[in-house]
C-alpha positions in Angstrom: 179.9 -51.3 -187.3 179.9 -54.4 -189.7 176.8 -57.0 -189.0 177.2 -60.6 -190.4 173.2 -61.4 -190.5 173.1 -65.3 -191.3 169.7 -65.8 -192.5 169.5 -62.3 -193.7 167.2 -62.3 -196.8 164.8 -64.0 -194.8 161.7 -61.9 -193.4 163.2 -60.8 -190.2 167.0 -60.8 -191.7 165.6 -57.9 -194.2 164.0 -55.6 -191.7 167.1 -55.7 -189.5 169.6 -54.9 -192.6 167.2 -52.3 -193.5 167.6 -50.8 -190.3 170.9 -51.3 -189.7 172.0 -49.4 -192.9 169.8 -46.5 -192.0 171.9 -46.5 -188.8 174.7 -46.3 -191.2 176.3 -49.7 -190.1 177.7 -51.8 -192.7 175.4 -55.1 -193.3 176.6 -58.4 -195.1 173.6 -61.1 -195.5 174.3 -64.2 -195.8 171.5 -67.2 -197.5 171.5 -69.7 -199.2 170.3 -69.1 -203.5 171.3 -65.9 -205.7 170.1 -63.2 -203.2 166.9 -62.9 -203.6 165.4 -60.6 -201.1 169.0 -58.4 -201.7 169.1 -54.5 -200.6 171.1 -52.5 -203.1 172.9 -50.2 -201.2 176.6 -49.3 -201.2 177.1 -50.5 -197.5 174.9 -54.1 -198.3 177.1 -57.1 -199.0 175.2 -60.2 -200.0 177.1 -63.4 -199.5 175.6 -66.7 -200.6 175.8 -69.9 -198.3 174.4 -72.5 -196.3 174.1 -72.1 -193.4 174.3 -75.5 -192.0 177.6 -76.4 -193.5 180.9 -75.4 -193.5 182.1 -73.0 -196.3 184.4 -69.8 -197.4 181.4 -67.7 -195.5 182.9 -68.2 -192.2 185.9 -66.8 -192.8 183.9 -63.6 -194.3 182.7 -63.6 -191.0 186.0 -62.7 -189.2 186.0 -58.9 -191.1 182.8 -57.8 -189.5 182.4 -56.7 -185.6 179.2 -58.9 -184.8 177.1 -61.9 -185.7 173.6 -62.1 -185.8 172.1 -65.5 -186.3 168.6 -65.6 -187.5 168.1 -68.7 -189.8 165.8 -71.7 -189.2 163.0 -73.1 -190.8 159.0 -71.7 -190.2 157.2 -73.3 -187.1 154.3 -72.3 -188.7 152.9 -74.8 -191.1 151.7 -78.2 -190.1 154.0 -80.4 -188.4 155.2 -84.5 -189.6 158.3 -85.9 -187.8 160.0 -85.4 -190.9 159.4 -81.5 -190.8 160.2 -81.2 -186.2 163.9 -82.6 -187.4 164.0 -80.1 -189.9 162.5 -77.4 -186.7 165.8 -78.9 -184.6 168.3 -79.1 -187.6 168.2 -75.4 -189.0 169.0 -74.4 -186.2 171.4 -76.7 -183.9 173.4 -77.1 -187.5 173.3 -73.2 -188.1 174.3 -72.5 -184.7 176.7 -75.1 -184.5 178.2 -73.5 -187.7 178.3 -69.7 -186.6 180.3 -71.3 -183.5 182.8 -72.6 -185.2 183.4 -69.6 -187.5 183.7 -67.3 -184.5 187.1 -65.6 -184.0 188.5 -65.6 -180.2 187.8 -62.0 -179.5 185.9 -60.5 -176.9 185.2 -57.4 -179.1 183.4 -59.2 -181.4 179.3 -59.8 -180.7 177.5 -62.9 -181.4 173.6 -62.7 -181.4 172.0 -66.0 -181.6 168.1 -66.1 -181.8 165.8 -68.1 -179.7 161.7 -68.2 -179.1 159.7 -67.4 -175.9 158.4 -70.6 -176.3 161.4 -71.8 -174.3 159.1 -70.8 -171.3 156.4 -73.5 -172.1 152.9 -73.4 -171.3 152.4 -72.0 -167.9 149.1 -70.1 -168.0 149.1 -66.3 -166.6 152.0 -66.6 -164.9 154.3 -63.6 -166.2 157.7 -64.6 -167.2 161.2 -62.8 -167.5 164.4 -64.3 -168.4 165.2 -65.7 -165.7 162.0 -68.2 -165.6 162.6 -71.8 -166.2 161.8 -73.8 -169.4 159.4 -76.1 -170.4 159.2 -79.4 -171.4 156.9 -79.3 -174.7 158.4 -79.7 -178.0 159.2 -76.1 -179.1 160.8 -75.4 -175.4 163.1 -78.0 -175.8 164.2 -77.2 -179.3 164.9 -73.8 -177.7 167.0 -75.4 -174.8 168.9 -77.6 -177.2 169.4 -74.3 -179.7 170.5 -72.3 -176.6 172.9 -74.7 -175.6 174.7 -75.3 -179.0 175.2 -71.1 -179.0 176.6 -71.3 -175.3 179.3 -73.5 -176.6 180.8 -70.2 -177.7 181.7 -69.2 -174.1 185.1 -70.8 -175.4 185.8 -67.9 -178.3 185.8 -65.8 -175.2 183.1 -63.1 -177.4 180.2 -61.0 -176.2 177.0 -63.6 -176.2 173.5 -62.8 -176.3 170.2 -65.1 -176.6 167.3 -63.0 -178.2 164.2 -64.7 -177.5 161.3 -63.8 -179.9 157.9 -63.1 -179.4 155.7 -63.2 -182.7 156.6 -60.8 -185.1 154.3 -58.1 -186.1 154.6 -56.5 -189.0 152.5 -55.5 -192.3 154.2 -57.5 -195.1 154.7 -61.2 -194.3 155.0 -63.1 -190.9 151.9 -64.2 -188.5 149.6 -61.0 -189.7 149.6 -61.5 -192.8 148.3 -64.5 -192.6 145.8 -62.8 -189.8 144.3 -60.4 -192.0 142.3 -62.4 -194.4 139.5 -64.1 -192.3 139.0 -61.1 -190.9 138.5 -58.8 -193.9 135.4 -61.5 -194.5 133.9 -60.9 -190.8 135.0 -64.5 -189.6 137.5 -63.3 -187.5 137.9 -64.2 -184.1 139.8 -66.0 -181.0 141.7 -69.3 -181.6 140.1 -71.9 -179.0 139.2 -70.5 -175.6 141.1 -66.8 -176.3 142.4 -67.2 -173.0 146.1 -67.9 -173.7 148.0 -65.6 -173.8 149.9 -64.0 -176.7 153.5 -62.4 -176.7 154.1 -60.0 -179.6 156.7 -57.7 -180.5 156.2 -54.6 -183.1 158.7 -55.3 -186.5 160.2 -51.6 -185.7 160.7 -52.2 -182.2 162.1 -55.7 -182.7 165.1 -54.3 -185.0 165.7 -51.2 -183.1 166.5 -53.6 -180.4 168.9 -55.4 -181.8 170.7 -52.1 -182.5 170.3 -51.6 -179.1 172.0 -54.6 -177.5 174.8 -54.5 -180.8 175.8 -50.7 -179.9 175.7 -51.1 -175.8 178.9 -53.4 -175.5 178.0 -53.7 -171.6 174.9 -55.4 -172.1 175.2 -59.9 -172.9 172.9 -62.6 -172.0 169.5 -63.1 -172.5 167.2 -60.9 -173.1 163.3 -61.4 -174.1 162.1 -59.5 -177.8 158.8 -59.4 -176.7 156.1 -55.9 -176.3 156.1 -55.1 -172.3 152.5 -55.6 -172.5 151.2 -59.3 -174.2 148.0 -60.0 -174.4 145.2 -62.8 -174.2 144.3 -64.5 -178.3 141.0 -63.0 -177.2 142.4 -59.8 -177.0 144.6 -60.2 -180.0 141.4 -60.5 -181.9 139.6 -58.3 -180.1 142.0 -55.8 -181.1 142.7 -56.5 -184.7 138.6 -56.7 -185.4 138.8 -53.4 -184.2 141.8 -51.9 -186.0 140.1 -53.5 -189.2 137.0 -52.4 -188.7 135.2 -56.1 -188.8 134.1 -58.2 -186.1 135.8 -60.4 -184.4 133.5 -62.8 -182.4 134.1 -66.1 -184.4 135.6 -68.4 -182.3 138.1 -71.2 -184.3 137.1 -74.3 -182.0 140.3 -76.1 -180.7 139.7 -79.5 -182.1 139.5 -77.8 -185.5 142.2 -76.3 -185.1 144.3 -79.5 -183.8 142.6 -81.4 -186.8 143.9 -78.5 -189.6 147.0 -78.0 -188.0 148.0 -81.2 -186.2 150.4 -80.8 -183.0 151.1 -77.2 -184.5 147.8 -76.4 -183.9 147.9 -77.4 -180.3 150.7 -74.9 -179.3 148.3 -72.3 -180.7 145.9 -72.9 -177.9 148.4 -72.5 -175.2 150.8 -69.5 -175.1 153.0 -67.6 -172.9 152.7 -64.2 -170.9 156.1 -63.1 -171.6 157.8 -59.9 -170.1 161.2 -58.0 -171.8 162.4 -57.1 -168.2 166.1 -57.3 -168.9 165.4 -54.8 -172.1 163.2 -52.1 -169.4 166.1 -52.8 -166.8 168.6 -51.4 -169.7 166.6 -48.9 -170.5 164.9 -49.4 -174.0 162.1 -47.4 -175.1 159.1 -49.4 -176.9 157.3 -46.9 -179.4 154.3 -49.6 -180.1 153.7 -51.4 -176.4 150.2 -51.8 -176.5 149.1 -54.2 -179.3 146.1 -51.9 -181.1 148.1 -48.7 -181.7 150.9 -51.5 -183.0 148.2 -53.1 -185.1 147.2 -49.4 -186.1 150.2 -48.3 -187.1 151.1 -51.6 -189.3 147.6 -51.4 -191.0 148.7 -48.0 -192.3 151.8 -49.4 -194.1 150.0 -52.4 -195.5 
C-alpha cells in the first residue's frame, strides 16, 4: 500500500511512517521546509508543501492508495486569540485542502484526524463514538474540523475520523514535558486529579492506523484512545511510581489558569473516553493500562 501522511515529519507523522515501512507499505510525507525529520529508506518519499494551500502535492496524492491527515498546530502552549485562529486554521485549511486533492474513488482511504476533546467536559461519564459534542472551545474546533473532512462524502472514498487521546510516548509529545518535575520530587496531580485523562500508547496508536488502512470494511469514527483512561490523579500516581519519585504535589488550579491562561483550564477538566468501535473490530491493545504503558516508554527513553 502507498500512504500520503500530510503532516508527516511532525511527531506523530514520524512514528506512523516508521511503522508503516516496517509493515512494508510505501510512505510519502509530506511538510512544509527541507525534510527535516526525513526517514531514509528506499520505500520513504518526502515531498515538501503546505499544507494549507493549494500546490503540485495534491496531485502526488492521486498515486498513492490512502490519505492520512495529521497536521495542525500544538494545543499545548498558552493560548492568545491570535494563536486559537491559528488552532482552527491548520486544520479547517489542511483539511479543506486534502478534500480537494482527493480523487473520486472509493478504493482510495482518507484518514482525517480529530481530538477526544470533541466530547467536552462531561465528568465520569464514559464516552464512545457515538456520544455528543461539546460546546467548549477545543470541541467545537473538532466539530468544525470534522465537518470540513465530511465534505469528502462527494469523492465517493472510504472516510474515517480518528479521534486522539494524548499521545504517549518517550521522545517528545505530553511526557516529555511530564518527566521533568517529577525527576525533582514535585510531581503530582494537576488541580483536583479528579478529571479524567484519555491516553493512548505511541505503539498502539500507529498500529491502529494500520489497522483501520488494511481492513477496507471498516469507515467512520473511531476513538484512538487506551480502553482504560484514567483520573490526572492517577496519571501521576502512576508515573511517580514508574519513576520512582513521589507524586503528591498538587499544581493548584488557579496556578495553573494563571501560567497557562484558558489552556490551562482544559487541563483541569478532561474526558473518560472509550475506543469501543476499535474493541467492536477487534483490535488488540498491547499497553491498556497506563503504568505498564508508562513502564514500557521509560525503558526506551
Amino acid at each position: 500500500m502507498k500512504v500520503f501522511i500530510v503532516g508527516g515529519t511532525g511527531f506523530v507523522g514520524t512514528l506512523l511512517s516508521k511503522k508503516l515501512l516496517e509493515k512494508g507499505h510505501y510512505v510519502t510525507a509530506m511538510a512544509r521546509g527541507r525534510g527535516k525529520g526525513r526517514i531514509e529508506h528506499d520505500k520513504y518519499h518526502y515531498v515538501s508543501g503546505d499544507a494549507q494551500e493549494p500546490g503540485s502535492w495534491q496531485q502526488a496524492l492521486h498515486d498513492h492508495d490512502a490519505v492520512v491527515n495529521l497536521a495542525g498546530v500544538t494545543i499545548f502552549r498558552r493560548w492568545n486569540p491570535q494563536y486559537k485562529q491559528d488552532i482552527l486554521d491548520s486544520r479547517i485549511l489542511t483539511t479543506r485542502r486534502v478534500v480537494e486533492a482527493l480523487p473520486e474513488n472509493p478504493s482510495f482511504t482518507f484518514i482525517n484526524t480529530s481530538a477526544a476533546g470533541y466530547y467536552g467536559f462531561t465528568g465520569d461519564e464514559e464516552l464512545t463514538e457515538d456520544s455528543p459534542p461539546g460546546d467548549d472551545f477545543l470541541s467545537l474546533v473538532c466539530q468544525d474540523w470534522e465537518a470540513e473532512a465530511a465534505k469528502a462524502e462527494a469523492k465517493k472514498v472510504r472516510r474515517l475520523i480518528t479521534r486522539f487521546g494524548v499521545v504517549m510516548q518517550a521522545h517528545g509529545g505530553a511526557l516529555e514535558q511530564m518527566i521533568p518535575p517529577f525527576k525533582f520530587g514535585l510531581g503530582g496531580p494537576l488541580g483536583s486529579g479528579k478529571q479524567w485523562f484519555s491516553w493512548i500508547h505511541a505503539n498502539d496508536l500507529t498500529s491502529a492506523f494500520v489497522f483501520l488502512l488494511e481492513n477496507k470494511e471498516l469507515e467512520g469514527v473511531f476513538n484512538f484512545t487506551a480502553p482504560n483512561p484514567v483520573t490526572n490523579k492517577g496519571m501521576a500516581k502512576a508515573l511517580g511510581k514508574a519513576l520512582g519519585r513521589p507524586a503528591f504535589i498538587p499544581v493548584p488550579g488557579f496556578i495553573l489558569k494563571l501560567i497557562m491562561g484558558e489552556f490551562g483550564d482544559t487541563l483541569l477538566h478532561g474526558q473518560r473516553v472509550i475506543p469501543q468501535r476499535l474493541l467492536d473490530a477487534g483490535f488488540t491493545f498491547k499497553h491498556p493500562e497506563m503504568l505498564p504503558a508508562l513502564e514500557h516508554l521509560l525503558k526506551q527513553a
